[in-house]
KELUM-732066 format. One record per atom (N, C-alpha, C, CB): x, y, z; residue in three letters. Coordinates in steps of 0.001 Angstrom, whole numbers, plus 500000, padded with zeros to 6 digits. Glycine has a CB too. Layout:
REM KELUM-732066
XYZAla/...
This chain:
REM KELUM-732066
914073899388070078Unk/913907898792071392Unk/912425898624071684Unk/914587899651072481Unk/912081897691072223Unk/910213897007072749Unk/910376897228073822Unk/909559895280072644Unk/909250897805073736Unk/909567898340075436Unk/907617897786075819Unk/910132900947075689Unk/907609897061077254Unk/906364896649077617Unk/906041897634079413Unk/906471894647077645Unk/904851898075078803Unk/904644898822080519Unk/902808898359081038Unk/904830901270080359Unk/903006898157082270Unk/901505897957082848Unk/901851897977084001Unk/900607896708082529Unk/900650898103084699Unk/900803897514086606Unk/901949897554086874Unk/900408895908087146Unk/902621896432086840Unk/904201895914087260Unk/904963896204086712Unk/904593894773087298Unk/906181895430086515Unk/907728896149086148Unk/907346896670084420Unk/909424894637086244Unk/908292897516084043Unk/908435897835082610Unk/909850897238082363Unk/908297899500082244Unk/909507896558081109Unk/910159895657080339Unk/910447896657079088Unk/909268894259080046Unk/911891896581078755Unk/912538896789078025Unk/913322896261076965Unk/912835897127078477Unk/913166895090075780Unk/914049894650075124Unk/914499894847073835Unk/913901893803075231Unk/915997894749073973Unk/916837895129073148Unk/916684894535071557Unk/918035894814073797Unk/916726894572070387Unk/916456894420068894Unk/917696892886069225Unk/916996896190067517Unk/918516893069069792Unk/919980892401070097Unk/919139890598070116Unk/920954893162072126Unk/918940890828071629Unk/917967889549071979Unk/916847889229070714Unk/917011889941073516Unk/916243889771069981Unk/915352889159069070Unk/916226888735067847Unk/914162890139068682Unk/917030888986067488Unk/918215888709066674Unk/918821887629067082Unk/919139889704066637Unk/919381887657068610Unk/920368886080068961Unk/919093885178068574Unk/921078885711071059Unk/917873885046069689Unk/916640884220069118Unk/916458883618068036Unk/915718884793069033Unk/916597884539067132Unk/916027884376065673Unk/917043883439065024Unk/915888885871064787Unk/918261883515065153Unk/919455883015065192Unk/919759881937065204Unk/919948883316065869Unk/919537881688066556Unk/919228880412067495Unk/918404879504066777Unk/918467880758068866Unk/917397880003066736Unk/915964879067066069Unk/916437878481065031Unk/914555879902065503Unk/916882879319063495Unk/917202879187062243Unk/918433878141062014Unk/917462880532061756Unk/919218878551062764Unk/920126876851063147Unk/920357875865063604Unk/920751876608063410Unk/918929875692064952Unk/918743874653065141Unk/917633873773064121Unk/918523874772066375Unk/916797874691063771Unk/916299874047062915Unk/916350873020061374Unk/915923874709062945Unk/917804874169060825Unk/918458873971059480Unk/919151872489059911Unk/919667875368058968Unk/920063872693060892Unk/920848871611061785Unk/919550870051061881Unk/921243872560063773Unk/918681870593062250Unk/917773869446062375Unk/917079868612061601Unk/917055869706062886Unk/916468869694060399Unk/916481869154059223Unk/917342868120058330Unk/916450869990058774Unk/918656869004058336Unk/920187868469058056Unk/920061866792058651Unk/921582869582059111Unk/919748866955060026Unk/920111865495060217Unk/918824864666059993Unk/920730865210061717Unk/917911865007059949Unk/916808863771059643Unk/917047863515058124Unk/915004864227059953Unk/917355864220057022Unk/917430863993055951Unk/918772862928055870Unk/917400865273055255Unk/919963863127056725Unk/920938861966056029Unk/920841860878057441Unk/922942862657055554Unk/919544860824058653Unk/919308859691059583Unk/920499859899060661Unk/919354858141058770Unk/920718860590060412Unk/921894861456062060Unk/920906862023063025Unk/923154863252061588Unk/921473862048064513Unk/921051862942064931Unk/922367863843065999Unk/919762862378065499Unk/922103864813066110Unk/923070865461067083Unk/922796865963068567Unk/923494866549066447Unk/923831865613069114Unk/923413865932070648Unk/923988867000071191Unk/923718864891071592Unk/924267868070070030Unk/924692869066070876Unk/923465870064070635Unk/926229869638070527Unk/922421869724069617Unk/921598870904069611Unk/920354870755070656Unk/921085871149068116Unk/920293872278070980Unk/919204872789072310Unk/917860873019071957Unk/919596874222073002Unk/917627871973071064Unk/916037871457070873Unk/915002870687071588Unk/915994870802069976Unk/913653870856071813Unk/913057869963072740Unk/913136868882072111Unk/911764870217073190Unk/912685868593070507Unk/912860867295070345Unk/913719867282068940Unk/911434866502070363Unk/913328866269068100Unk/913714866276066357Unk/913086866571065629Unk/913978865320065692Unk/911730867599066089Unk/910759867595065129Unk/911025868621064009Unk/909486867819065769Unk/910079868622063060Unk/910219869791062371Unk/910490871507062312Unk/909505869632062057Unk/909888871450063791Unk/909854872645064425Unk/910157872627065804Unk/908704873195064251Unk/911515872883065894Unk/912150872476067296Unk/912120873848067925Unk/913798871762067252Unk/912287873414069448Unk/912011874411070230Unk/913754874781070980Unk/910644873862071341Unk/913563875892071084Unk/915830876664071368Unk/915487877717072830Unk/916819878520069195Unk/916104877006073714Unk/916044877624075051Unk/917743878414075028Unk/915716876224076462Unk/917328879421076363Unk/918281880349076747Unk/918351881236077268Unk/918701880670076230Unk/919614881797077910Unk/919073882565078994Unk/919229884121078577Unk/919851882193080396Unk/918718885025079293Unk/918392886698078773Unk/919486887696080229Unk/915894887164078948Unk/920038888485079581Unk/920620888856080805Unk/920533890769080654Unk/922394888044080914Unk/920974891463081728Unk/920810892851081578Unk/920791893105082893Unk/919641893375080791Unk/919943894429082975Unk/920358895188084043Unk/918476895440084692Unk/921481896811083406Unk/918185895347085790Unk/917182895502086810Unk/917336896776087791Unk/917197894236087616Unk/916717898053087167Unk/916810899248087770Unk/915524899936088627Unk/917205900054086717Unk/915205899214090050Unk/913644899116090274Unk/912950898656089963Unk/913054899684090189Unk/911812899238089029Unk/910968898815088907Unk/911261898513087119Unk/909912899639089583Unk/912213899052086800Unk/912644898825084829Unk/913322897834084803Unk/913658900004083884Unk/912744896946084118Unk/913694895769083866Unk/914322895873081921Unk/912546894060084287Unk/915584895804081856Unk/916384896010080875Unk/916655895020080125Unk/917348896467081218Unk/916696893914079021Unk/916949893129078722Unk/917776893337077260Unk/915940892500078933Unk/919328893025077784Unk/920574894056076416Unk/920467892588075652Unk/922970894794077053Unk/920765891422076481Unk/921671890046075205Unk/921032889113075550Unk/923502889476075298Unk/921502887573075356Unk/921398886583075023Unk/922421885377075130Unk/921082886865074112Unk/922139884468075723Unk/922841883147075451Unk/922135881647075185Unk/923655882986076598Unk/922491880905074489Unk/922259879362074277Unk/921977878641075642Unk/923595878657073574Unk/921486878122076121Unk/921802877251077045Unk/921201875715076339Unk/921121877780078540Unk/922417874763076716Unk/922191873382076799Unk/921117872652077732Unk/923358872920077110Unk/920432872083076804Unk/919343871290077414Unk/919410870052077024Unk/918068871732077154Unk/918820869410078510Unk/919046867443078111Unk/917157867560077153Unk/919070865698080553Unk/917179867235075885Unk/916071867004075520Unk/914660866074076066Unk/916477866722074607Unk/915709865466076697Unk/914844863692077594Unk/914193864334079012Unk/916507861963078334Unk/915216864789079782Unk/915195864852080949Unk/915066866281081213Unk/916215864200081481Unk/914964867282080495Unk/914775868699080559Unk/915297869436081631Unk/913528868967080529Unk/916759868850081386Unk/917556869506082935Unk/918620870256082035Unk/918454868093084360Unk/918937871228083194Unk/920088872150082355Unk/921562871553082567Unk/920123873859082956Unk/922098871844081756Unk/924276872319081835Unk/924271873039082680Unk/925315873272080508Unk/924644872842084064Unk/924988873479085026Unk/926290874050084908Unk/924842872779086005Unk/927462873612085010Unk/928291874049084550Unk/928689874730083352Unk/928670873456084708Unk/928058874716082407Unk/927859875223080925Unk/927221877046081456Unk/926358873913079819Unk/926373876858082238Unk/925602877505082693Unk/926220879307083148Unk/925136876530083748Unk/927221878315084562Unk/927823879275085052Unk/929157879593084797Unk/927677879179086103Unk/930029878922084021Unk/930976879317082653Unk/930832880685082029Unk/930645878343081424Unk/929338880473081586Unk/928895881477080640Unk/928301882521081403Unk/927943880959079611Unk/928129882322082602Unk/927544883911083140Unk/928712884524083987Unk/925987883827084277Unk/929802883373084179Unk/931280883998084823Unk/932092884728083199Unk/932547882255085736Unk/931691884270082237Unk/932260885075081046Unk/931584886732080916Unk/931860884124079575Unk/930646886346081111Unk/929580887657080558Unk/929838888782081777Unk/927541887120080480Unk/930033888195083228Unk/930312889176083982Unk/931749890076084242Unk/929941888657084944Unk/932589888926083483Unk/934247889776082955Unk/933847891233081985Unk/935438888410081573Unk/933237890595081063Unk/933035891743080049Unk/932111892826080251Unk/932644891239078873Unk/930885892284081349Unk/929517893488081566Unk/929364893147083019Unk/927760893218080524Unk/929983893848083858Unk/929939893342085266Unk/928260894196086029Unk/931748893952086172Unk/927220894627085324Unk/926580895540085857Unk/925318894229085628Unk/926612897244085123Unk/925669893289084484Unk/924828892342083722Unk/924349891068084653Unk/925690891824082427Unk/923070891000084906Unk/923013889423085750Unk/921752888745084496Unk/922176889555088045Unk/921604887827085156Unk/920943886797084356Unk/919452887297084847Unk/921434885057084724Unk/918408887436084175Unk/917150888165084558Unk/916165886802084003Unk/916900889942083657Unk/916618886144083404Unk/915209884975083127Unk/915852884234081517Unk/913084886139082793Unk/914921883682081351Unk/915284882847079969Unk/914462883127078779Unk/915130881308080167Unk/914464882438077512Unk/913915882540076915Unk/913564881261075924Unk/914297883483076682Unk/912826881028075225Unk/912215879915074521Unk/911411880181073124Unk/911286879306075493Unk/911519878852072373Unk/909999879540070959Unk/909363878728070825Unk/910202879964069254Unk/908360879104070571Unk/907112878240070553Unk/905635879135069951Unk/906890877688072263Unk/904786878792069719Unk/903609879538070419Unk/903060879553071312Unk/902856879564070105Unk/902945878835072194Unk/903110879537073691Unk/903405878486074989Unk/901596880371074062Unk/903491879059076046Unk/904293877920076925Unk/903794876785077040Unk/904513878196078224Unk/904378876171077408Unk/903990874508077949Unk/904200874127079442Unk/904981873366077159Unk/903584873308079765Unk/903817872695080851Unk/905363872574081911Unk/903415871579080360Unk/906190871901080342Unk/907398871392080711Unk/908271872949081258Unk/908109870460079271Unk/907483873838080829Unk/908811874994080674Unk/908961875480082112Unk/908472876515079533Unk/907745874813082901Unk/907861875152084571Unk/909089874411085262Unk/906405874596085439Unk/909452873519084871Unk/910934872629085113Unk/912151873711084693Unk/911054871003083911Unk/912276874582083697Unk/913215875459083596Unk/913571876389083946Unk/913323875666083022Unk/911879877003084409Unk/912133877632084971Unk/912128877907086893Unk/911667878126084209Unk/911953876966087102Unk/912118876736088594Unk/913521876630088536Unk/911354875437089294Unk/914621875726087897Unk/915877875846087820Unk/916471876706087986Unk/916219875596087099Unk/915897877821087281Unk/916192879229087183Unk/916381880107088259Unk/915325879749086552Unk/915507879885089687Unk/915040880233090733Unk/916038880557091480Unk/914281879444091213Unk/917224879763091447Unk/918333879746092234Unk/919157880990091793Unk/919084878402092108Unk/919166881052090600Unk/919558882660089941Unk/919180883909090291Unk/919177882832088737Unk/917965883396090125Unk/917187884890090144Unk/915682884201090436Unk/917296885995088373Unk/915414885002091736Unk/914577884578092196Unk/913226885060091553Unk/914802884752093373Unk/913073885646090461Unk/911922886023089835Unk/912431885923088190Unk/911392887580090414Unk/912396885198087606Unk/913314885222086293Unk/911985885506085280Unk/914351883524085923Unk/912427886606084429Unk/911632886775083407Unk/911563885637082381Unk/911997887921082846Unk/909914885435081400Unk/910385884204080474Unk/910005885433078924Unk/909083882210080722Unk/910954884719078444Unk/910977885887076867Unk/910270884444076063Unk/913247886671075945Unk/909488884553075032Unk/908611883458074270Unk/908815884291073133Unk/906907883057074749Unk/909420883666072430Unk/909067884053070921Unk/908854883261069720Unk/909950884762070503Unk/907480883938068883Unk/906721882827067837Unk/907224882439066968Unk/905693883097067215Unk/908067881576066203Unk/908701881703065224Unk/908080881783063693Unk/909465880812065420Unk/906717881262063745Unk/905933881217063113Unk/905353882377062390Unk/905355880681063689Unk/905533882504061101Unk/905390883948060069Unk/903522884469059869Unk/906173883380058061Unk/903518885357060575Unk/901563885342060363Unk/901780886875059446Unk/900139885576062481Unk/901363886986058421Unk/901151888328057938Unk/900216889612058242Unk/900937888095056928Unk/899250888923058987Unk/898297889142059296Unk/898168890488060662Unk/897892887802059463Unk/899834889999061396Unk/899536890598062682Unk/901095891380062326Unk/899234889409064284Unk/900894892503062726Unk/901980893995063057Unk/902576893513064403Unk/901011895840063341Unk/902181893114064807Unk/903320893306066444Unk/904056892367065952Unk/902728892893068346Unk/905116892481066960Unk/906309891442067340Unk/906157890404067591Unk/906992891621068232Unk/906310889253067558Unk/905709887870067652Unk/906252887326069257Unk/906337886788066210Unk/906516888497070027Unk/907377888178071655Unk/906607888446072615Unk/908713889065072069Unk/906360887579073257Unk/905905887704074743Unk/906714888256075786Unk/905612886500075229Unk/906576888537076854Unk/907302888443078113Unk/906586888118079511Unk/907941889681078248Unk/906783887105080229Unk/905936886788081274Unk/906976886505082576Unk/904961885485080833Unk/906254887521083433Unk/906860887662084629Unk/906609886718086073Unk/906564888938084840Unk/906961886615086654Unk/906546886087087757Unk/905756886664088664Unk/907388885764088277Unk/904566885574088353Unk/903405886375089306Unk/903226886695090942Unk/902258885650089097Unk/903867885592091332Unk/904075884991092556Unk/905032886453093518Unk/905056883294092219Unk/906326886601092755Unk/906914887626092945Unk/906738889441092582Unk/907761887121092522Unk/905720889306091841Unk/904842890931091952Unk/904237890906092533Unk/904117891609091115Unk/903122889868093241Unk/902318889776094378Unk/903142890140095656Unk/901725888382094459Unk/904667889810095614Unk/905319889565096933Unk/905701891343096764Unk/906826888106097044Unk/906142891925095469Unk/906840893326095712Unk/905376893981096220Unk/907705894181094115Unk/904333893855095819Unk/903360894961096224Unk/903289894374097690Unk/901762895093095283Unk/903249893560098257Unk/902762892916099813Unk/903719893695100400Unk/902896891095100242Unk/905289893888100196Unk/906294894634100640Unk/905800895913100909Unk/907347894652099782Unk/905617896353099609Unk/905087897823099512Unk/904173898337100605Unk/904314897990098242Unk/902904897613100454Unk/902357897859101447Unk/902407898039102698Unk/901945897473101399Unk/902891897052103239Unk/903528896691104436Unk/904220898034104772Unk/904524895403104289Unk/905377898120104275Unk/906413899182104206Unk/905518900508104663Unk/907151899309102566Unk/904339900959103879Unk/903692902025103447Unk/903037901818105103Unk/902701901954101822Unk/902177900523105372Unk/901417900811106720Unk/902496901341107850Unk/900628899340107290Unk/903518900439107799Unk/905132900973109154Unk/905487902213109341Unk/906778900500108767Unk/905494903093108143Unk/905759904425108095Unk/904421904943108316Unk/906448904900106830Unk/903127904939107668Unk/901732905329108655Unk/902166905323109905Unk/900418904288108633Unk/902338904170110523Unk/902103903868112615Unk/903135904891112946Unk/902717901839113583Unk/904250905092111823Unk/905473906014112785Unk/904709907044113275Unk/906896906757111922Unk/904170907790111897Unk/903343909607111851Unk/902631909865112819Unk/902225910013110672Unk/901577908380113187Unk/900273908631113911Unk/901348908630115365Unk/898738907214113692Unk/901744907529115481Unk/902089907564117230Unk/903276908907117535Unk/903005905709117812Unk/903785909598116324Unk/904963910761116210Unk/903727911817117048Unk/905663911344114129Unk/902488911925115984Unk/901626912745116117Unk/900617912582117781Unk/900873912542114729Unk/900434911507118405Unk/899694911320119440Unk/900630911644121171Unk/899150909727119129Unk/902180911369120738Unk/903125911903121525Unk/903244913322121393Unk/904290911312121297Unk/903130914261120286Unk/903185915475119837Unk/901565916055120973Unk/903138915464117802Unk/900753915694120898Unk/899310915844121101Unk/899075915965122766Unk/898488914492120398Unk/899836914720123295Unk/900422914699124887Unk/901215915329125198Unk/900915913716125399Unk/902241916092124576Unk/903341917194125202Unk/904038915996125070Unk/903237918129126844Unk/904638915203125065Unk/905651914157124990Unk/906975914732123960Unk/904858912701124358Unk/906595915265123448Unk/907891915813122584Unk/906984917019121968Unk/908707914550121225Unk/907905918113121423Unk/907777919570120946Unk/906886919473120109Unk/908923920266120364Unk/905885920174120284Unk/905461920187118277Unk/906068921285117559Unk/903613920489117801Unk/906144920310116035Unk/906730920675115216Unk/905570921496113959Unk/907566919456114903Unk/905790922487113711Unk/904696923165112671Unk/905020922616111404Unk/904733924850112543Unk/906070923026110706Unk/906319921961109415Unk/906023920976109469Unk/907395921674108980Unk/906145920068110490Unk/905575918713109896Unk/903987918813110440Unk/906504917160110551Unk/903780919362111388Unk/902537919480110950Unk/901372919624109810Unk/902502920000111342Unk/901912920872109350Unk/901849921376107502Unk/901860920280106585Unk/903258922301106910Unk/902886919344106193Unk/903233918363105771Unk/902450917372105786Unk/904105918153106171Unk/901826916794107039Unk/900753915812107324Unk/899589916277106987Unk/900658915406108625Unk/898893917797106896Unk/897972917962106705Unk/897508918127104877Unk/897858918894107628Unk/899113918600104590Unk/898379918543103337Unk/898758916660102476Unk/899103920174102272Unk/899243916284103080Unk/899021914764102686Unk/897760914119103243Unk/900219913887103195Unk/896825914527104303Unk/895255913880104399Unk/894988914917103232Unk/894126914035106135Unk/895195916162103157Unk/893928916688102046Unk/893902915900100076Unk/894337918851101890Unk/894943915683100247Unk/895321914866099190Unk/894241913313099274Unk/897116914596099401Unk/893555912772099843Unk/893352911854100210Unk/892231912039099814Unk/893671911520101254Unk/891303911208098918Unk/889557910930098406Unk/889270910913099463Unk/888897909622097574Unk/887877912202099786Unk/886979912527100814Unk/885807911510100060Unk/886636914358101049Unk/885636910130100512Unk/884996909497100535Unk/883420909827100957Unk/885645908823101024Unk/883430910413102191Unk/882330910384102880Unk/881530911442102765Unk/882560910190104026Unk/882040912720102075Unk/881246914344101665Unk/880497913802100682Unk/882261915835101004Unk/879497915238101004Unk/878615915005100085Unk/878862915399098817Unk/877597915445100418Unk/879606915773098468Unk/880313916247096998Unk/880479914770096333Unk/882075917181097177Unk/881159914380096929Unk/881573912767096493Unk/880648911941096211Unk/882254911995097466Unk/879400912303096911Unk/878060910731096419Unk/877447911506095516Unk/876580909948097794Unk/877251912769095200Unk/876740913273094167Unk/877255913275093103Unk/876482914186094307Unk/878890913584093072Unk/879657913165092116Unk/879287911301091514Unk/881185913460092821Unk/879462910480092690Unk/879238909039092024Unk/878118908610091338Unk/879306908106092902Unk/876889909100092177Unk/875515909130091665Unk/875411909524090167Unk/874699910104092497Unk/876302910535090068Unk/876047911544088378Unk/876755910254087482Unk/877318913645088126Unk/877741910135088221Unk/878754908860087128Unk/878097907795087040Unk/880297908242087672Unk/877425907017087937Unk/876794906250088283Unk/875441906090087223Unk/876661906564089598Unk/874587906991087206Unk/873450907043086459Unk/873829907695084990Unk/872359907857087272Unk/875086908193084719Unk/875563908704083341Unk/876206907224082803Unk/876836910160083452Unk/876718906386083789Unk/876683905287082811Unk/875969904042082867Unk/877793904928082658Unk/874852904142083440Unk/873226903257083355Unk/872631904197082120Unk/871940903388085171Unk/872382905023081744Unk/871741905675081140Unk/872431905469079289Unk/871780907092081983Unk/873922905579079095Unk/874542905061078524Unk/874320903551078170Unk/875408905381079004Unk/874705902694078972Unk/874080901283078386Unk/872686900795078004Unk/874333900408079228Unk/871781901606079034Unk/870305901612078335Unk/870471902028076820Unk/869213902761079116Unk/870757903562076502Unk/870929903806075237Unk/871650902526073965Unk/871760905042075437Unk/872259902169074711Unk/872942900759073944Unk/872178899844073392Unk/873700899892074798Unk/871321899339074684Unk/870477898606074399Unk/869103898925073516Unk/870312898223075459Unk/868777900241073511Unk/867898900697072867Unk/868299900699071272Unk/867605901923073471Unk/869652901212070937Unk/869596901042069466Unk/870253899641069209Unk/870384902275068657Unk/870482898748069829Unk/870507897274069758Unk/869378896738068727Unk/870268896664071254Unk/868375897025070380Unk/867223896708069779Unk/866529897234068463Unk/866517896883070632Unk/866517898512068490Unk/865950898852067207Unk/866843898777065935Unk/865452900174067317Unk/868090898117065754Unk/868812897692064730Unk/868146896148064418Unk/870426897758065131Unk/868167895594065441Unk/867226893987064989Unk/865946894348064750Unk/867064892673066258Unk/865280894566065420Unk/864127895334064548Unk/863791896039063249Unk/863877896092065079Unk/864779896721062945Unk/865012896986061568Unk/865325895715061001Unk/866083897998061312Unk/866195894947061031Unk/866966893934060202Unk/865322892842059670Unk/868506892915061480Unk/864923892615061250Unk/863488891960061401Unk/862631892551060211Unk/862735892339062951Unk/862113893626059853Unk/860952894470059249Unk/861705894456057688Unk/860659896278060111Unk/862963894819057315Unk/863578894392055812Unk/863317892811055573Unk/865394894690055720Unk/863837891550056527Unk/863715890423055856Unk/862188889985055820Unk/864619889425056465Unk/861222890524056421Unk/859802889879056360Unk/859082890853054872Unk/858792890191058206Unk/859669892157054578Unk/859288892808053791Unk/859490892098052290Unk/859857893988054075Unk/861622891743052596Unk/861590890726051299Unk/861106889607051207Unk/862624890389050878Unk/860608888825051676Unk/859922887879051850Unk/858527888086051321Unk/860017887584053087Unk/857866889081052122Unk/856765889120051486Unk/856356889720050165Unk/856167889514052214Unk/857390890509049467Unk/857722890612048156Unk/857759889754046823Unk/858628890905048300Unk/858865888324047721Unk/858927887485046759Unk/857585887046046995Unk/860050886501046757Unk/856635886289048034Unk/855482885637047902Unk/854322886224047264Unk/855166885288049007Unk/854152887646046857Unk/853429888728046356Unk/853841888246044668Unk/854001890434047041Unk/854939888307044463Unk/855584888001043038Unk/854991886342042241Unk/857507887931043389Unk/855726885317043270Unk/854477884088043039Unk/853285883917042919Unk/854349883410043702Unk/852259884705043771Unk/850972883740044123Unk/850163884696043952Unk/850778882969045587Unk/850491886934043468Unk/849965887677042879Unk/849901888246044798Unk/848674887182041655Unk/848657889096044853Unk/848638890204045414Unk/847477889273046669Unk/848139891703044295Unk/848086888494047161Unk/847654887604048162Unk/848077887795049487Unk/847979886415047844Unk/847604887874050751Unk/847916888051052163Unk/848848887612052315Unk/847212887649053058Unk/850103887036053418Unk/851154886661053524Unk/851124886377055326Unk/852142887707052790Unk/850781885353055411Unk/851117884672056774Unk/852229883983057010Unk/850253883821057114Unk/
């Protein structure tokens, strides 16, 4: 299982999905080949075009647990090659099948191959929108590099919609602040009992909180501060004296060989 973590959601995908993919690709391609060689073409395959290296869309489905996003399977989806619109009905056929058999399973985003997105793939995935309002895109390279150990898979999320979960967050986080303070300023007026536990509670959640403004803290930054000016100076110092060296070997050979030609003569 690939599992992707940073900032935002952690992505999880299944060996399953790189397999249908791989799948996918290898027969539309064989299929495509197939028909340019006997001057056919077919309209059932989910290629962008007839080229040599056709591109196989589809959608990714699983389970969304918070902030973990799960990605178990895979399906084909039909694409108009011309008009880059989906099988709507094809569409939801296949996600009314998948939810008989895995009712926990929704459609989380699509997937595509290429080396890396295009333009057009913003048309698919806006389509998508109506599904799932943040649809993951799975990209995978089909292209064999020996060169590189990782997985040849992307995953790209919607930016638009991690901007919107943290704005929530926040938000959320300031509403519950205003409760504490105005809980605490009614507490302060006799307006209601005070409470010692939550007192306790609030206090050790400010002590938890970077004392910004002590003097512990600017002495602390100052030390970090000038420990890493002092650090990049050092950088720059054996920078420099590595070209300097490099400088003092090539004028040395140089003036070696011209010593060798013209005998034991000055060298300007």
């Amino acid at each position: 299982m690939a599992s992707s973590s940073r900032s935002g959601p952690t992505f999880k995908l299944h060996p399953l999905v790189i397999v249908n993919i791989s799948d996918h690709y290898t027969r539309v391609k064989a299929q495509t080949q197939r028909s340019v060689s006997t001057g056919t073409a077919s309209s059932s395959l989910t290629a962008a075009n007839g080229s040599a290296a056709p591109r196989v869309f589809g959608c990714v489905i699983g389970e969304q647990r918070g902030r973990t996003v799960e990605i178990f399977n895979s399906f084909e989806m039909i694409l108009d090659p011309i008009s880059q619109t989906l099988d709507r009905a094809f569409l939801e056929k296949k996600q009314e099948l998948y939810k008989k058999v895995f009712p926990n399973f929704y459609i989380l985003g699509w997937y595509s191959t290429g080396n890396d997105a295009e333009e057009s793939d913003m048309q698919i995935h806006k389509a998508l929108m109506d599904i799932n309002e943040s649809p993951v895109y799975v990209l995978l390279n089909p292209a064999i590099s020996h060169a590189k150990k990782d997985l040849p898979v992307t995953i790209f999320e919607t930016v638009a919609a991690h901007l919107t979960g943290i704005h929530s967050a926040i938000k959320m986080l300031n509403s519950r602040i205003r409760i504490v303070h105005q809980y605490l300023l009614a507490m302060q007026r006799g307006d209601v009992p005070l409470e010692n536990s939550l007192l306790r509670q609030v206090s050790s959640l400010l002590r938890r909180l970077p004392a910004m403004e002590s003097e512990k803290f600017q002495d602390d930054f100052l030390m970090e501060f000038n420990d890493t000016l002092l650090m990049t100076y050092l950088a720059m110092f054996t920078n420099c004296a590595s070209t300097m060296n490099e400088l003092v070997e090539k004028f040395s050979t140089i003036y070696d060989r011209h010593s060798r030609r013209g005998g034991r003569t000055s060298f300007i």
